[in-house]
KOLKOLLO-16526 format. One record per residue: residue in three letters; residue number from 0; z, y, x of N, C-alpha, C in turn. Coordinates in pm, whole numbers. Layout:
REM KOLKOLLO-16526
['ALA',NUM,[Z,Y,X],[Z,Y,X],[Z,Y,X]],
...
REM end
This chain:
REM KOLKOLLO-16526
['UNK',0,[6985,-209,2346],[7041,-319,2266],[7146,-395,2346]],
['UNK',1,[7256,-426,2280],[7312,-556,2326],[7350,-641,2382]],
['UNK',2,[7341,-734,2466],[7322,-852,2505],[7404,-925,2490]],
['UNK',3,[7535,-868,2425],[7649,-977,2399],[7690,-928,2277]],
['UNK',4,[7746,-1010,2210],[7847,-962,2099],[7993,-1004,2063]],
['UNK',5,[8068,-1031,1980],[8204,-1021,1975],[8232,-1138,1833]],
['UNK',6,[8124,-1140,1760],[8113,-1196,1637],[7991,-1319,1662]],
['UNK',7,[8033,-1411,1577],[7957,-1540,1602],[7976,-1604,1413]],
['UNK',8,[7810,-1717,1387],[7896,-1783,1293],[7848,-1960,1304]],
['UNK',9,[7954,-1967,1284],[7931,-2150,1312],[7957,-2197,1150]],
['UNK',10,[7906,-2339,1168],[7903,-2395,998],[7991,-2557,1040]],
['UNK',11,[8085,-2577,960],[8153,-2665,981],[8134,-2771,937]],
['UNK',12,[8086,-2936,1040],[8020,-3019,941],[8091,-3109,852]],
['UNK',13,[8020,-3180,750],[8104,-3276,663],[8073,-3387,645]],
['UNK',14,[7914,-3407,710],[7830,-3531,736],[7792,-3583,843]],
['UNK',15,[7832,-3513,984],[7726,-3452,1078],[7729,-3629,1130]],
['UNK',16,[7622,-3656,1189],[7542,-3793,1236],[7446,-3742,1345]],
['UNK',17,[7359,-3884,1395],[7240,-3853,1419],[7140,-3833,1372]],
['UNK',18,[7059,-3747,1381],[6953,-3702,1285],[6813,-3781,1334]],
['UNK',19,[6801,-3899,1232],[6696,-3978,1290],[6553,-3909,1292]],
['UNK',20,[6506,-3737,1181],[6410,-3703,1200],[6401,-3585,1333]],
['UNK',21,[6522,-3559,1421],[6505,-3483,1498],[6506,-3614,1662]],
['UNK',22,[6566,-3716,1639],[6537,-3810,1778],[6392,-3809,1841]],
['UNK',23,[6285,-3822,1761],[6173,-3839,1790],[6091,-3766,1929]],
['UNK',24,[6172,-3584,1929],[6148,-3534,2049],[6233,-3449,2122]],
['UNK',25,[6404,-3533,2057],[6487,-3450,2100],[6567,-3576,2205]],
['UNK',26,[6549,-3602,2363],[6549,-3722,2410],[6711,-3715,2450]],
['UNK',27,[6763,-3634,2363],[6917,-3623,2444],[7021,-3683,2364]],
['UNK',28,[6967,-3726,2230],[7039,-3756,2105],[7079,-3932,2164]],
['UNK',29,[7155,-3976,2078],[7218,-4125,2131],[7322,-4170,2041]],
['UNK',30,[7265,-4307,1975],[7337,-4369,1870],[7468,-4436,1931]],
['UNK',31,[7582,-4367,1878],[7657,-4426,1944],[7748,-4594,1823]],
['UNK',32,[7696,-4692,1914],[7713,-4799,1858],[7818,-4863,1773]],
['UNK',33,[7938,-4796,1885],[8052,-4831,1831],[8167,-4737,1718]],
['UNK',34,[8104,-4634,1670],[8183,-4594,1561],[8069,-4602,1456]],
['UNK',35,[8118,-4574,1333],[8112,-4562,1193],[8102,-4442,1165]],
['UNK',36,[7970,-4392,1061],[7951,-4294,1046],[8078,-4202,1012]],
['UNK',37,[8175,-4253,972],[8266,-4173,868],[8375,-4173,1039]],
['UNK',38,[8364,-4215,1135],[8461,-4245,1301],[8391,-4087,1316]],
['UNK',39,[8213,-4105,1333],[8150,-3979,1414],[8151,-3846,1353]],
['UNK',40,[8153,-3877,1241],[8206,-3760,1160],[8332,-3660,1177]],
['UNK',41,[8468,-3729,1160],[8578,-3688,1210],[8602,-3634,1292]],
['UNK',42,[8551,-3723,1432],[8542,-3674,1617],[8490,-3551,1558]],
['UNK',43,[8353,-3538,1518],[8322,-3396,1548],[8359,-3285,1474]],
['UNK',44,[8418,-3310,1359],[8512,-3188,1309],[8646,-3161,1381]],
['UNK',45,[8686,-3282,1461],[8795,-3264,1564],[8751,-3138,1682]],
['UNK',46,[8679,-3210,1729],[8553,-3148,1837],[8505,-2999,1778]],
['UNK',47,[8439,-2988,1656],[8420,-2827,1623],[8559,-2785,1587]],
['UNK',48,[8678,-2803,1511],[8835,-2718,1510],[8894,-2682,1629]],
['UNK',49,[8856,-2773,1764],[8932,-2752,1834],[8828,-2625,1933]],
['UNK',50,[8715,-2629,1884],[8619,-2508,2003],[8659,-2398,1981]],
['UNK',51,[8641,-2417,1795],[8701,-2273,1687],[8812,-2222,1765]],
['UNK',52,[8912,-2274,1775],[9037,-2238,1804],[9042,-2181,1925]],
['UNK',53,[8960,-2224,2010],[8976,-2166,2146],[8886,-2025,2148]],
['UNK',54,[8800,-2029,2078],[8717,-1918,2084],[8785,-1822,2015]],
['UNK',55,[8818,-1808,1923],[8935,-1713,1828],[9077,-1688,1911]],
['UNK',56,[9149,-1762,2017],[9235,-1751,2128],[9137,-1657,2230]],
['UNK',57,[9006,-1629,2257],[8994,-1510,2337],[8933,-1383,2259]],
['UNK',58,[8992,-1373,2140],[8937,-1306,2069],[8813,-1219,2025]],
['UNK',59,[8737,-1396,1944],[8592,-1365,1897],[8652,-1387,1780]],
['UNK',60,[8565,-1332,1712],[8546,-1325,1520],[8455,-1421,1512]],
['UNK',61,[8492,-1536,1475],[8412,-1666,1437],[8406,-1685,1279]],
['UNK',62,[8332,-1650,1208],[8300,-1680,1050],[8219,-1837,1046]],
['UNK',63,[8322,-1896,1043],[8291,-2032,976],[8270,-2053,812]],
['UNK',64,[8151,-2149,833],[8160,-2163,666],[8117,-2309,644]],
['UNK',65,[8178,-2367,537],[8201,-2552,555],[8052,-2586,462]],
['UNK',66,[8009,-2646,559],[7860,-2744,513],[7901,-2815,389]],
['UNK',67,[7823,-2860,298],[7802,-2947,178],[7786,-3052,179]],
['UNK',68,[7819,-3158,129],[7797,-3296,115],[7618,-3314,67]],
['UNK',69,[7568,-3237,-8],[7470,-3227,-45],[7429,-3113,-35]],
['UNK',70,[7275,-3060,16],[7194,-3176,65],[7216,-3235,158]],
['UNK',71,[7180,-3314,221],[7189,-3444,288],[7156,-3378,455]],
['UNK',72,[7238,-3271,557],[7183,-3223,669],[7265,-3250,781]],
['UNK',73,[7271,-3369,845],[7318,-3417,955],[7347,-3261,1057]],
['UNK',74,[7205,-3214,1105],[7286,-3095,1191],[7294,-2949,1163]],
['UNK',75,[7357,-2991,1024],[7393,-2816,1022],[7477,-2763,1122]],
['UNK',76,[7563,-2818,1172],[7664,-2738,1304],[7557,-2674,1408]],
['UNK',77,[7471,-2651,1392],[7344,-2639,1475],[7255,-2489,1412]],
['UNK',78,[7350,-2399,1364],[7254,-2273,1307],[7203,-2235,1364]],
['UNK',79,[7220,-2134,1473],[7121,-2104,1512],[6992,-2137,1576]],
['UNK',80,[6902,-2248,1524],[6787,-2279,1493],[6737,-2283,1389]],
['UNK',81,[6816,-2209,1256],[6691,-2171,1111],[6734,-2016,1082]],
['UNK',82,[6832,-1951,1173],[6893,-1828,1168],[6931,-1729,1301]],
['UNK',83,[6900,-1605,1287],[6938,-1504,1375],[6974,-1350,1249]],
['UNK',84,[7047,-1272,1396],[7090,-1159,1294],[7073,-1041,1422]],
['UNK',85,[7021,-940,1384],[7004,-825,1482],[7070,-708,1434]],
['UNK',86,[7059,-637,1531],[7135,-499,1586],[7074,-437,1433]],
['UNK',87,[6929,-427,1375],[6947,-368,1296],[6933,-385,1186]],
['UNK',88,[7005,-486,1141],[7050,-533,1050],[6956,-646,975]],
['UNK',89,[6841,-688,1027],[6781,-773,1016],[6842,-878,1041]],
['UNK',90,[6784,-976,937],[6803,-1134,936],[6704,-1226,963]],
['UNK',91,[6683,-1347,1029],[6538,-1400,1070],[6572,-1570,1006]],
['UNK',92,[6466,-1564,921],[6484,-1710,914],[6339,-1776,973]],
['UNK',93,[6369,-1885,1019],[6263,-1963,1159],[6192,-2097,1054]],
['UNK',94,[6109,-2173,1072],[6044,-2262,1016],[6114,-2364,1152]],
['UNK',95,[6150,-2479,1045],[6208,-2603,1099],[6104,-2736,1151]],
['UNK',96,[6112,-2800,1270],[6034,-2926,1269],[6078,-3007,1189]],
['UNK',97,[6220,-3041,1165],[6288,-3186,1092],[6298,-3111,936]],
['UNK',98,[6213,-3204,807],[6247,-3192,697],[6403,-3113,661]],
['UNK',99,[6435,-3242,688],[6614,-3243,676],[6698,-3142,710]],
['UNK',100,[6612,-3100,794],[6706,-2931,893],[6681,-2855,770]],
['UNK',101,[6543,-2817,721],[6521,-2695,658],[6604,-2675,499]],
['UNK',102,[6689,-2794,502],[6763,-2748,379],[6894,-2678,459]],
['UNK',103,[6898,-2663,592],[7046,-2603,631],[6990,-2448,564]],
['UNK',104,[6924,-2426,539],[6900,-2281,504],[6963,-2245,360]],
['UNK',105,[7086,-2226,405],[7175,-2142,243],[7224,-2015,244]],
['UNK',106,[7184,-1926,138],[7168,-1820,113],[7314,-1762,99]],
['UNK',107,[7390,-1857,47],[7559,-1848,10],[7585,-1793,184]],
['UNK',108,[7574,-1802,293],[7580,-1810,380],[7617,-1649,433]],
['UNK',109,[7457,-1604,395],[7444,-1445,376],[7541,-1362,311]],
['UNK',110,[7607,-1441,186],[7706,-1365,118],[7812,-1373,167]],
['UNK',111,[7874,-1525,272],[8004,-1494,335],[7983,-1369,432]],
['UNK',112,[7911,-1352,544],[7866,-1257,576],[7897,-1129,553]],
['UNK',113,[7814,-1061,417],[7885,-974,394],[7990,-931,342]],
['UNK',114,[8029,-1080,280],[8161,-1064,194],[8304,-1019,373]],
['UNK',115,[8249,-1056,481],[8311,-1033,586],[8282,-900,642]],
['UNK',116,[8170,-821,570],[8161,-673,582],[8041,-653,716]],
['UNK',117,[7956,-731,658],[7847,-709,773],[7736,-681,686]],
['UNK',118,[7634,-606,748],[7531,-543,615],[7401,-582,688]],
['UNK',119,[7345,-640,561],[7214,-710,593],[7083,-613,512]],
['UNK',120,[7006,-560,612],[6898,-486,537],[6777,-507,493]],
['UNK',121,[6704,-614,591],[6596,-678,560],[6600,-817,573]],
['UNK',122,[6510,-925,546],[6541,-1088,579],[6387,-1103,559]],
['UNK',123,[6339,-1088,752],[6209,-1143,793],[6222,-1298,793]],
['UNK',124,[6129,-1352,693],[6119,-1485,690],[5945,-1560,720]],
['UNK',125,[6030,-1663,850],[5857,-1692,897],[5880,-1864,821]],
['UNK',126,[5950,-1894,751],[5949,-2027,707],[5827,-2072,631]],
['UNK',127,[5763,-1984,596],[5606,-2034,573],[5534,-2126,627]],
['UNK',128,[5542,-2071,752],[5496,-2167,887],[5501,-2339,837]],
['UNK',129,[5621,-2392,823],[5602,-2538,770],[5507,-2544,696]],
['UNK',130,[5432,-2455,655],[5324,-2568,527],[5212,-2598,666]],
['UNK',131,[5203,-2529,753],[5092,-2568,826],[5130,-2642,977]],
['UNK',132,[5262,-2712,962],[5330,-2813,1069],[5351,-2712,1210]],
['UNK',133,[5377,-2585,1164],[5405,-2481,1254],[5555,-2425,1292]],
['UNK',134,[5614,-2466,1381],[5765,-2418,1383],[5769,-2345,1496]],
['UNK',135,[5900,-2244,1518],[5993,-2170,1580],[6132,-2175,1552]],
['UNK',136,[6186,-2236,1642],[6367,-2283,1609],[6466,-2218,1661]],
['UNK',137,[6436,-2053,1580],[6517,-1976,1581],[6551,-1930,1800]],
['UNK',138,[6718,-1916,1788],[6761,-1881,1952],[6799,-2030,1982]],
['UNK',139,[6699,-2127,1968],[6651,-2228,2046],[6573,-2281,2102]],
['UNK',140,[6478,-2229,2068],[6331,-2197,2090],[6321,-2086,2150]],
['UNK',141,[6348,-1938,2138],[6344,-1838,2180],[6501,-1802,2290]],
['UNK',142,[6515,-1777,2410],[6648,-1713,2423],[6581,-1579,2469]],
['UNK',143,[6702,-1490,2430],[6640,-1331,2426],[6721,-1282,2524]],
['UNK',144,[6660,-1243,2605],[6737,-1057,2676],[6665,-953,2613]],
['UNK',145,[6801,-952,2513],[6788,-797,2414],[6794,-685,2519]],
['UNK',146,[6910,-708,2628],[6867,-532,2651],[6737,-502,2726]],
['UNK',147,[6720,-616,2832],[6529,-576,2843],[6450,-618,2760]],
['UNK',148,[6439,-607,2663],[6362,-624,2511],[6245,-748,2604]],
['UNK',149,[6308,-863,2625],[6238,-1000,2672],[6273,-1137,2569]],
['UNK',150,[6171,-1174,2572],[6208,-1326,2513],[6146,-1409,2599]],
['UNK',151,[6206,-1537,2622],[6139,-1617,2713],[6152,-1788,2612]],
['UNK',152,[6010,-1832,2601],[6015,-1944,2554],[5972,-2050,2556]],
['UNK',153,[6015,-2177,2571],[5922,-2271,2646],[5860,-2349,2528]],
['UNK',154,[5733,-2366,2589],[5658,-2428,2435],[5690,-2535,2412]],
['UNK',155,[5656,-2631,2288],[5698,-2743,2278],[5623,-2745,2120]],
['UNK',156,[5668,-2876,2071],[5661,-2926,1920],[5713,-2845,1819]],
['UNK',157,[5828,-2762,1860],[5908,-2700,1775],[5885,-2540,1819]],
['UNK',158,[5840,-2541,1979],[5818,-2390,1962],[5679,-2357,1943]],
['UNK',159,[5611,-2266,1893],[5471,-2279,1877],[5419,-2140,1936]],
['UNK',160,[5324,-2082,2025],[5300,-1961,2084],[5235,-1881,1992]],
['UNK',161,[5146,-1899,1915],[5127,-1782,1826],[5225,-1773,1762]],
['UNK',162,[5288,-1804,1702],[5407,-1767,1563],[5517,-1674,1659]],
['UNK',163,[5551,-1738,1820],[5651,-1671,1893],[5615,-1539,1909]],
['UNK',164,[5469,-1524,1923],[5413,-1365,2000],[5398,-1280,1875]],
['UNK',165,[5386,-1394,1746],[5441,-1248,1639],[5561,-1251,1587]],
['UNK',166,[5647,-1269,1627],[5821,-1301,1679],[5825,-1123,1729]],
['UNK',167,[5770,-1204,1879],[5776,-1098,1953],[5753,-941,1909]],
['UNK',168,[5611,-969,1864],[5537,-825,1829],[5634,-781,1710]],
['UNK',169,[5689,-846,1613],[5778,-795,1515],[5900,-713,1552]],
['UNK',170,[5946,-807,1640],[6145,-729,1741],[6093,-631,1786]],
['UNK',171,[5942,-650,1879],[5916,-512,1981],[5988,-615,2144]],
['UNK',172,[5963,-718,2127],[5990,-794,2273],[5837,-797,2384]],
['UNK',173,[5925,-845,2489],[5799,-925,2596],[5801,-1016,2599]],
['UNK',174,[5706,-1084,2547],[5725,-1277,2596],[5700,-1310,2681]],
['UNK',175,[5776,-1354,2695],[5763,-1468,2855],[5701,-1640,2854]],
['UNK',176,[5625,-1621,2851],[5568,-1807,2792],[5538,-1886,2891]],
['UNK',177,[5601,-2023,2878],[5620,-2152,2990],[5615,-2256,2903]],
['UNK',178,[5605,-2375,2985],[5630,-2488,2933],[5731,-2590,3069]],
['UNK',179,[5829,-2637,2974],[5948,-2716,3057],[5935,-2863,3017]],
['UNK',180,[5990,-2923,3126],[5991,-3031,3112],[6101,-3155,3147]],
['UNK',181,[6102,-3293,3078],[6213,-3343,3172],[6143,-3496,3164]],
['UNK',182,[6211,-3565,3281],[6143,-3675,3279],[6212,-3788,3150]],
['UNK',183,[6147,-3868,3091],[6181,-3969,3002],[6119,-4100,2994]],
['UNK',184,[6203,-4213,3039],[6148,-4319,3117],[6029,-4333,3208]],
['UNK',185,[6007,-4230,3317],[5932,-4216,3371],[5830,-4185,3350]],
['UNK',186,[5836,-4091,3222],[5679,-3956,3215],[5794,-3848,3157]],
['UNK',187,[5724,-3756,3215],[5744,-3567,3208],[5708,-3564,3044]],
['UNK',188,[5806,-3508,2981],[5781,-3482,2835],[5811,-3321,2817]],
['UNK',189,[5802,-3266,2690],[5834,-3106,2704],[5955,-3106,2634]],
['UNK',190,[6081,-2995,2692],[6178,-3045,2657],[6194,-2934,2516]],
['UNK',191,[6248,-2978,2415],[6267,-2962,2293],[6283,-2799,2246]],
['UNK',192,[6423,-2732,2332],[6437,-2617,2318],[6472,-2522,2412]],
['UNK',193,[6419,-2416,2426],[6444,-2330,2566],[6610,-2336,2602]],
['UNK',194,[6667,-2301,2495],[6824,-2308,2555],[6899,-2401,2611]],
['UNK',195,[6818,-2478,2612],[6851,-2642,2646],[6867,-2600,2847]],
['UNK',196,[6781,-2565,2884],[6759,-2490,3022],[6735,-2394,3053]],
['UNK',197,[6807,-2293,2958],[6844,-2207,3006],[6930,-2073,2957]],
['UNK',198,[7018,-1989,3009],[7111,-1881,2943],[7081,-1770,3002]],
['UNK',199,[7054,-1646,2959],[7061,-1480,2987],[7170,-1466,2944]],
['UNK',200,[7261,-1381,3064],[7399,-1329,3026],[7374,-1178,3026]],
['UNK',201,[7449,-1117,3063],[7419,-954,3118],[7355,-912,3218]],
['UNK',202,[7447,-1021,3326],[7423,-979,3506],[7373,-1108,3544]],
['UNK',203,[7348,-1217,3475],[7311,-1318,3529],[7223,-1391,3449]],
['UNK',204,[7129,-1494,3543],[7115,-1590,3408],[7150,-1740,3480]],
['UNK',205,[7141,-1838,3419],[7119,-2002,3416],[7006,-2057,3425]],
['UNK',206,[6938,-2115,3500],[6812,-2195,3482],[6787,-2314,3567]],
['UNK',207,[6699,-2392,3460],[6684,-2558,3571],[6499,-2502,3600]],
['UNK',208,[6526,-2473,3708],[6369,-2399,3757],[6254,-2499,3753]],
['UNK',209,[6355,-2653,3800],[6293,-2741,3828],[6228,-2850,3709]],
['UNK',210,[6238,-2816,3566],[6174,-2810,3483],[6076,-2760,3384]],
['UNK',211,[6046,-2606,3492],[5923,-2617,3494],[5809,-2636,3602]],
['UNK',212,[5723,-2716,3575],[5643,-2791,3623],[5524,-2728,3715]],
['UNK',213,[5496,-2607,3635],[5375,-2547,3651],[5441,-2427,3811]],
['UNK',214,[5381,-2441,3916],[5458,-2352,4004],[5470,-2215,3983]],
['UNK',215,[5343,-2236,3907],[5322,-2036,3875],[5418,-2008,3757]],
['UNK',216,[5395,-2059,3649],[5509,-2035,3543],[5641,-2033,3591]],
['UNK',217,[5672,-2145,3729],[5810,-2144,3734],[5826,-1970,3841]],
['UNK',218,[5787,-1950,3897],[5755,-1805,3994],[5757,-1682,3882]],
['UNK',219,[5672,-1686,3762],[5697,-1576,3677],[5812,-1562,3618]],
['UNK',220,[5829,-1666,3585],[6004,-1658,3471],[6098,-1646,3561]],
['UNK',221,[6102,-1659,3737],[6193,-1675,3808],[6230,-1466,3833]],
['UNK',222,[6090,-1469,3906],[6048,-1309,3893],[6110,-1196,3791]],
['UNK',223,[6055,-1244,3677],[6165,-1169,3569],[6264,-1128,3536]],
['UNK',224,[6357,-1238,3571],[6488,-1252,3552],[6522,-1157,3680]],
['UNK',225,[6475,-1189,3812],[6504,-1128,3905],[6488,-944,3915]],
['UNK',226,[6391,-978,3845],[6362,-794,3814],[6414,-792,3731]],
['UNK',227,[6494,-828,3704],[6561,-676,3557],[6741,-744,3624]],
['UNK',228,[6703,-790,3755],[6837,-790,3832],[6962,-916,3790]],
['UNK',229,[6871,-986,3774],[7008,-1064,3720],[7057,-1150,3812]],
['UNK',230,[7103,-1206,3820],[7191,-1314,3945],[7101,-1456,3904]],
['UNK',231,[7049,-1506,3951],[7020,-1625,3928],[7075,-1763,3949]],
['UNK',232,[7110,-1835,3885],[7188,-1962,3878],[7150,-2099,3892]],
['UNK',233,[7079,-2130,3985],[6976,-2275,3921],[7088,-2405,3920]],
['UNK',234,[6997,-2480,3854],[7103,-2617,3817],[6991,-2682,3790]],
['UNK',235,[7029,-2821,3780],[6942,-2924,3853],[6913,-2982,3706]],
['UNK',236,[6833,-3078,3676],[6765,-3158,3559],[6892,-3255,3550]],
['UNK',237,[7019,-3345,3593],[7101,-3384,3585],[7196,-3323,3511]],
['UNK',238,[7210,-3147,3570],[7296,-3092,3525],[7252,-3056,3369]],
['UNK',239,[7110,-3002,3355],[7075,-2995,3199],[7143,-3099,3107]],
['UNK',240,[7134,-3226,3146],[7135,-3371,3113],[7290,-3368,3060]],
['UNK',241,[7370,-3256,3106],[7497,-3243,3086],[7560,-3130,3010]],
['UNK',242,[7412,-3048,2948],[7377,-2955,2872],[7454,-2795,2937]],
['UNK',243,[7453,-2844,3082],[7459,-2683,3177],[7398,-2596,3109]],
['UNK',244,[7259,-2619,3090],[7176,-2481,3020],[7232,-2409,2904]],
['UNK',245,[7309,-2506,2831],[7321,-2474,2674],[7468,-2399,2672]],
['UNK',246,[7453,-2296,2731],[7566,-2200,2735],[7539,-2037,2696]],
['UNK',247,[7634,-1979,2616],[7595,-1864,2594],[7751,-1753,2640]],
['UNK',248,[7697,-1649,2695],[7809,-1519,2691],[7857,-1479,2568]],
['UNK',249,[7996,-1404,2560],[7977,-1354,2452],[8128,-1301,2486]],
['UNK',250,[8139,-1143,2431],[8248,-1042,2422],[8438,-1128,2350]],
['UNK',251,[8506,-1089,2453],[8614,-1136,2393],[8705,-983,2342]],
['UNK',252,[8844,-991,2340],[8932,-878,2320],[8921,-802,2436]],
['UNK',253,[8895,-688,2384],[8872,-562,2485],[8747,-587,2558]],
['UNK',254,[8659,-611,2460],[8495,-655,2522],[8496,-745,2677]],
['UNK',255,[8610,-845,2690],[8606,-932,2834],[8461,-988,2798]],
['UNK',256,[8465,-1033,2913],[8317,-1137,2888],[8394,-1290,2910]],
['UNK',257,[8291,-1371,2845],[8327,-1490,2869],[8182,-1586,2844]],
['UNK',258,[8205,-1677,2916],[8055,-1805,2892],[8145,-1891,2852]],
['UNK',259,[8081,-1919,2721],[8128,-2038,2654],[7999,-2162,2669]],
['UNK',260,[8092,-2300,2730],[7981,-2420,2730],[8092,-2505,2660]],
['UNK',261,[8021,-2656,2709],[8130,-2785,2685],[8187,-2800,2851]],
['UNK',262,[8270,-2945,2765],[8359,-2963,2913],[8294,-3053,2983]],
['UNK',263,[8142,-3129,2925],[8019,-3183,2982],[7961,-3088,3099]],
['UNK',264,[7964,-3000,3045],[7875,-2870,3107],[7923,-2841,3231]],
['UNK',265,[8052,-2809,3205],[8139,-2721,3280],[8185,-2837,3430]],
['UNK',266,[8154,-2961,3345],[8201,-3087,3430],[8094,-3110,3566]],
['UNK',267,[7975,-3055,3511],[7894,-3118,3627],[7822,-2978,3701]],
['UNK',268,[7907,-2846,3701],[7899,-2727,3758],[7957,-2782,3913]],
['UNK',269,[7887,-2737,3995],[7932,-2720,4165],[8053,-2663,4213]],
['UNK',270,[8151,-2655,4291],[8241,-2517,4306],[8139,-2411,4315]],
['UNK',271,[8044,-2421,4373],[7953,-2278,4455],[7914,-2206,4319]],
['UNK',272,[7868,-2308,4232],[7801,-2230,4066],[7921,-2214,4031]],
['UNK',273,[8037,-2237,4016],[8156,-2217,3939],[8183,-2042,3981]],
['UNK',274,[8181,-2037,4095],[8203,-1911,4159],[8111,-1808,4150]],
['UNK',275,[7991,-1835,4136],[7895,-1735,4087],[7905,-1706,3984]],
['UNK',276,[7937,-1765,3901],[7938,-1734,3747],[8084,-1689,3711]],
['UNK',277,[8179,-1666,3797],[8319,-1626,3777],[8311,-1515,3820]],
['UNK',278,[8172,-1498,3921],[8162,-1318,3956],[8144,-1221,3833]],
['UNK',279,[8104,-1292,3702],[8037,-1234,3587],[8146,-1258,3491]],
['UNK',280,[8177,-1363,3499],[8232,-1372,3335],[8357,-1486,3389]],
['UNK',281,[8447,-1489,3243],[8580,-1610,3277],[8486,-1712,3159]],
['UNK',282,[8484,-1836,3235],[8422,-1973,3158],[8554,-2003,3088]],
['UNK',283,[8467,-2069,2934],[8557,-2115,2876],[8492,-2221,2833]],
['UNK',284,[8580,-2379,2836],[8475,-2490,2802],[8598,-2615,2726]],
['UNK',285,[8510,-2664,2579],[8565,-2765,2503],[8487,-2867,2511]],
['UNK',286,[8555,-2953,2448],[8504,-3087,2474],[8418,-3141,2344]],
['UNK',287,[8337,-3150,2334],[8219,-3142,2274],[8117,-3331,2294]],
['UNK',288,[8195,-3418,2357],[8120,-3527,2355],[8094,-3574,2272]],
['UNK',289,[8094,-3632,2082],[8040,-3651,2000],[7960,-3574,1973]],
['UNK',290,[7917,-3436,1950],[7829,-3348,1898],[7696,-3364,1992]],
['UNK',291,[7742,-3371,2112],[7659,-3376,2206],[7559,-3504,2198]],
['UNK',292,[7659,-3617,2201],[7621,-3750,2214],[7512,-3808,2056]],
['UNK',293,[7565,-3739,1931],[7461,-3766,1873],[7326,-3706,1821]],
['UNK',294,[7388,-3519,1836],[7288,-3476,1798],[7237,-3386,1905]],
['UNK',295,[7258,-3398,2038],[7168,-3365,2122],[7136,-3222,2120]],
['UNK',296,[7286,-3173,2066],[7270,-3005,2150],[7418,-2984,2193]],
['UNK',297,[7472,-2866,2215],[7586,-2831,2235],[7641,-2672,2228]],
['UNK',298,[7739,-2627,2301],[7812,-2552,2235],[7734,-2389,2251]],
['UNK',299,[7623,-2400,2289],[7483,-2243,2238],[7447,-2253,2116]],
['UNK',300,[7411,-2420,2101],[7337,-2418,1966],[7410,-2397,1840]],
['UNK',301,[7552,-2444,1860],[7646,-2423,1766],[7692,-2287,1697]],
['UNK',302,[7710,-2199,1793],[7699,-2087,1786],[7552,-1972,1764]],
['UNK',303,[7575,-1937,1635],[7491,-1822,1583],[7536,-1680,1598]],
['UNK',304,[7499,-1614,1707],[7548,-1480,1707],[7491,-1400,1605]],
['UNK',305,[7644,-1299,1594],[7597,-1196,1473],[7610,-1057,1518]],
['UNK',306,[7488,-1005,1555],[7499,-816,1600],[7455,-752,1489]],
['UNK',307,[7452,-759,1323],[7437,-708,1236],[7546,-585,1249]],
['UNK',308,[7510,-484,1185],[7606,-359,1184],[7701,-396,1102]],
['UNK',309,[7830,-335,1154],[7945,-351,999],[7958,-222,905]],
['UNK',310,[7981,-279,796],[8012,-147,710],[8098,-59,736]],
REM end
């Protein structure tokens, strides 16, 4: 399988805010005082046109499709946490913690899709799960190394371990199960979503080691990565804080590689990490401070990769 692809789809917002039912255990979110919903709005369609643009300048196929005024979903720019798409042609839809999220789930979505010539064969849906306050948030909850058929996921509110291990057992993965953490006014809380701390590239990965807590968990997931050879990258709970983790690879023209983050991200990288990660791939990084600042993800979560087959 995989591990990168060339095609991505992002959803363009028309409301986007802070999402007061995702603050509760997402500690990165932040009301920003001084604009007006209709100020934070703008910034971040400024902020998502201008990522678009750069990502389509190293030539990715970005299928955007413009969010609705109704229903009422602050972070739809945020798909991939109710959506994934695989190599074989499977579609995954995930059970949401926030009410409000689970209406980002539109079916019209599927049809731009194929109306863009991508073929969808089955659509495993675990959204059931909400009736029994059970979630998995999609490749936010889960980040995958497809080609060593691994998932690694850190538990939390939103990720839940049985529902992940029949995740797992469904793809044909290995789970890797931890729990991360970050401090919040001085107690250790679990942090919301694996991608948050951490990225699998090809030859490398990203990780804040130092959020997880447990020494042995942090030694297995370290181990892993190391066996199946990857370069390891650590970055510090500051740098998370600057959403370092929340970066993903992904194929440009003539299959280049590239890591796409923000210019948060990219801002509080070391020279020494700059250079390790230039052994692998050319960074590419936008500026992303409203998206970031209210809804407390960034430019991984934005991006929904698509390895569906084309017609």
């Amino acid at each position: 399988m995989n591990q990168t692809t060339n095609s991505i789809l992002m959803i363009r917002p028309v409301a986007f805010r802070m999402n007061e039912q995702t603050a509760v255990n997402n500690y990165y979110q932040k009301v920003l005082d001084n604009l007006t919903p209709t100020s934070v709005n703008a910034k971040a369609q400024e902020e998502f046109d201008t990522f678009v643009q750069k990502l389509k300048m190293i030539g990715l196929n970005v299928v955007v499709v413009e969010d609705t005024l109704s229903p009422d979903t602050p972070d739809s720019i945020f798909p991939n946490n109710w959506i994934s798409f695989h190599e074989n042609g499977d579609v995954v839809l995930y059970p949401m913690f926030a009410e409000n999220r689970r209406l980002e789930r539109r079916e019209d979505v599927l049809d731009n899709l194929e109306e863009a010539g991508f073929l969808i064969n089955e659509i495993m849906d675990y959204t059931s799960a909400e009736e029994d306050d059970v979630f998995l948030e999609g490749t936010g909850s889960i980040v995958l190394d497809r080609a060593n058929g691994k998932a690694y996921c850190a538990l939390s509110p939103r990720a839940d371990e049985e529902l992940f291990i029949e995740f797992c057992e469904d793809f044909e993965f290995t789970p890797v199960i931890f729990e991360a953490f970050q401090t919040v006014n001085g107690e250790r809380k679990h942090i919301y979503h694996t991608n948050v701390i951490m990225c699998v590239g090809e030859t490398f990965a990203v990780i804040c080691a130092d959020c997880i807590d447990d020494k042995k968990e942090r030694k297995m997931v370290l181990d892993s990565l190391k066996g199946d050879e990857k370069e390891v990258i650590l970055i510090t709970e500051d740098q998370v804080n600057n959403f370092a983790g929340n970066m993903l690879e992904v194929k440009g023209t003539n299959d280049r590689r590239f890591l796409i983050m923000s210019a948060s991200a990219h801002q509080s990288l070391t020279k020494k990490q700059i250079a390790q990660l230039e052994e692998h791939v050319t960074i590419v990084s936008s500026s992303l401070d409203t998206i970031e600042a209210c809804g407390g993800g960034s430019a991984r979560c934005m991006m929904a990769e698509i390895f569906l087959p084309k017609e």
